[in-house]
C-alpha positions in Angstrom: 0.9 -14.6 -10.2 3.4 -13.1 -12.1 4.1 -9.5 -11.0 3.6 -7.7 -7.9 4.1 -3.9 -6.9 4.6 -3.1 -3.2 4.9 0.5 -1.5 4.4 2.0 1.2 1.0 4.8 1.2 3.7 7.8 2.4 5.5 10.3 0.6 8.5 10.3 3.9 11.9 9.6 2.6 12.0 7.3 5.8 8.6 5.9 5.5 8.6 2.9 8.0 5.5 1.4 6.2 7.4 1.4 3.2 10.5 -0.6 4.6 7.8 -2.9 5.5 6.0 -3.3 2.6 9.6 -3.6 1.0 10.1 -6.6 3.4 6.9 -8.1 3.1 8.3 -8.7 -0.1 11.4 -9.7 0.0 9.6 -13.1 1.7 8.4 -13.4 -1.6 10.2 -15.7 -4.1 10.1 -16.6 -7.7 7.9 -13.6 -8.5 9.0 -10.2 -9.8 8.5 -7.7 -7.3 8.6 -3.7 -7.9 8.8 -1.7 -5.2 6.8 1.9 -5.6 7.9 5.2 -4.2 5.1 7.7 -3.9 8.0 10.6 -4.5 8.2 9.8 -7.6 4.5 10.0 -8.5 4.1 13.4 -7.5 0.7 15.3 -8.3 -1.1 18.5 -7.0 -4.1 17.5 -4.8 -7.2 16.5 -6.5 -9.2 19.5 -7.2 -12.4 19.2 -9.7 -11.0 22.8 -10.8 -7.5 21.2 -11.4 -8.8 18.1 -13.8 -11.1 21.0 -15.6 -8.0 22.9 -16.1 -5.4 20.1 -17.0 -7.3 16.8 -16.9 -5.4 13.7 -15.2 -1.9 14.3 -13.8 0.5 12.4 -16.0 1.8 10.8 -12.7 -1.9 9.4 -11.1 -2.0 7.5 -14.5 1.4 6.0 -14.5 0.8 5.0 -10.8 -2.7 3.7 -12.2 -0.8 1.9 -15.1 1.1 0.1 -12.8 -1.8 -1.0 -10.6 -3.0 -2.6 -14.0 0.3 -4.2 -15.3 0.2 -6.4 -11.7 -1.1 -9.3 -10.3 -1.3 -8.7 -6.8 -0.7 -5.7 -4.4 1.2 -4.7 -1.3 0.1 -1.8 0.3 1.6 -1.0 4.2 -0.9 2.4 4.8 1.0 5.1 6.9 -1.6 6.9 9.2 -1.6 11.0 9.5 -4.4 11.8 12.0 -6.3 8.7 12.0 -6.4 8.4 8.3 -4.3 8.2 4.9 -1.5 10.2 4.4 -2.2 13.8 2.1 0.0 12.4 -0.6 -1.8 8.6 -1.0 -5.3 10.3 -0.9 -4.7 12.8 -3.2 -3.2 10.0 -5.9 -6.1 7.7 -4.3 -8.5 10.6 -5.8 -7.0 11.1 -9.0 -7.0 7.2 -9.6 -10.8 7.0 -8.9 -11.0 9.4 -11.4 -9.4 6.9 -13.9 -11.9 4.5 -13.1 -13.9 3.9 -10.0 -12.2 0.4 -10.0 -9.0 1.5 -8.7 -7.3 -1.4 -8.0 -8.6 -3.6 -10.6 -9.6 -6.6 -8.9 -6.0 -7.4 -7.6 -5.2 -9.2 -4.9 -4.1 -7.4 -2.0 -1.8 -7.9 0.9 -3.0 -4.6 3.2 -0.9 -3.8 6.4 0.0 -0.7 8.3 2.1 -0.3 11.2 3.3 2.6 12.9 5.8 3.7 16.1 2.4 3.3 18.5 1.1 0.0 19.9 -2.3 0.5 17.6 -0.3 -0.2 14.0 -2.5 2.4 12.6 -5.5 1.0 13.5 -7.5 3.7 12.0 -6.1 3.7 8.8 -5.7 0.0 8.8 -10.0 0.2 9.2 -10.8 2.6 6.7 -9.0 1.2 3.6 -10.6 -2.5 5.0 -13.8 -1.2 4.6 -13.4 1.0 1.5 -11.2 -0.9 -0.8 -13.2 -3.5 -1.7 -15.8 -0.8 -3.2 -12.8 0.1 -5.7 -12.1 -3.4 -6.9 -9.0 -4.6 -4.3 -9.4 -8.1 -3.0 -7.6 -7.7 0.4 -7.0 -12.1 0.7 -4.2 -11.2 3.4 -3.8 -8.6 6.2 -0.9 -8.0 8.4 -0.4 -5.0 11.2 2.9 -4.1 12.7 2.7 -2.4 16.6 6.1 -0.6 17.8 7.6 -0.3 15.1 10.6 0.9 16.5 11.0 -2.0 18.9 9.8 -4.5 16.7 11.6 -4.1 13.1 15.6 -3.8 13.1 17.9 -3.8 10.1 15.5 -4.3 7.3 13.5 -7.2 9.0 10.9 -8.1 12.2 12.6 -9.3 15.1 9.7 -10.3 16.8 9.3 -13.8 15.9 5.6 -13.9 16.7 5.2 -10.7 14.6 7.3 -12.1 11.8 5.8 -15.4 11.5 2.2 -14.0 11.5 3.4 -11.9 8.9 4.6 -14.7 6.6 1.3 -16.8 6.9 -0.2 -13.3 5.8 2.3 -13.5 3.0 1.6 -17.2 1.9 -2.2 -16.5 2.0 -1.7 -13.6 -0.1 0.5 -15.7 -2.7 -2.0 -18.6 -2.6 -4.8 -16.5 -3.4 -3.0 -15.0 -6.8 
């Protein structure tokens, strides 16, 4: 594996499943690593009406160029209301409209976490069960409870937590 993107699936300026997914991989080394910000992929919900109108958002295909330029994925989903967040679905939907095969058979390191003691559960379920029908190969999976008590300046302090994450981590790399 040569290249890896990692974000985190919110569009919050203080996205706590993006400082995770940032670092998840920062325990990654001798790989290039970009990290994704959803803000700056921004597109108008997907509408039918709306791709009539102006076809693809320039933005859901640079987001979907990037998917294709890597060889593995980190994804930490944020969870609004027991599923993804308005701003990842609506680029999710654009990018099936690419091609169905959204993630392009990429390996995938999927996590959530959130401020509850569930991590985003929900979330966390959902994109386990529906990825795979849009190409991802989720080889790794890691969820973070409390965030608030259990991540402190940039990094896990949990050791339990941290230490499950980087087996997570070194399955996903061995599997790329």
């Amino acid at each position: 594996m040569k290249k890896i993107i990692a974000f985190g699936a919110s569009n919050s300026l203080t996205s706590i499943n993006k400082q995770l997914a940032v670092y998840a991989s920062s325990l990654i080394e001798n790989k290039e690593v970009e990290i994704l910000d959803l803000n700056n992929f921004k597109i108008p919900t997907y509408s039918i009406d709306i791709e009539t109108k102006i076809g693809i958002p320039e933005n859901a295909q640079h987001f979907f160029d990037k998917i294709k330029s890597c060889d593995g994925i980190i994804i930490s989903l944020a969870e609004h209301n027991g599923n993804y967040t308005a701003a990842f679905k609506s680029l999710f939907d654009w990018m099936s409209r690419i091609d169905k095969n959204i993630f392009q058979d990429k390996n995938m390191l999927l996590m959530s976490t959130s401020p509850g003691g569930r991590a985003g559960k929900s979330v966390f379920d959902i994109a386990e069960a529906s990825f795979p029908r849009f190409a991802a190969k989720i080889s790794a999976k890691f969820s973070l409870p409390s965030f608030n008590e259990n991540f402190k300046e940039g990094k896990i302090i949990n050791e339990a937590l941290n230490q499950a994450l980087v087996k997570e981590v070194n399955a996903f790399l061995l599997n790329n």
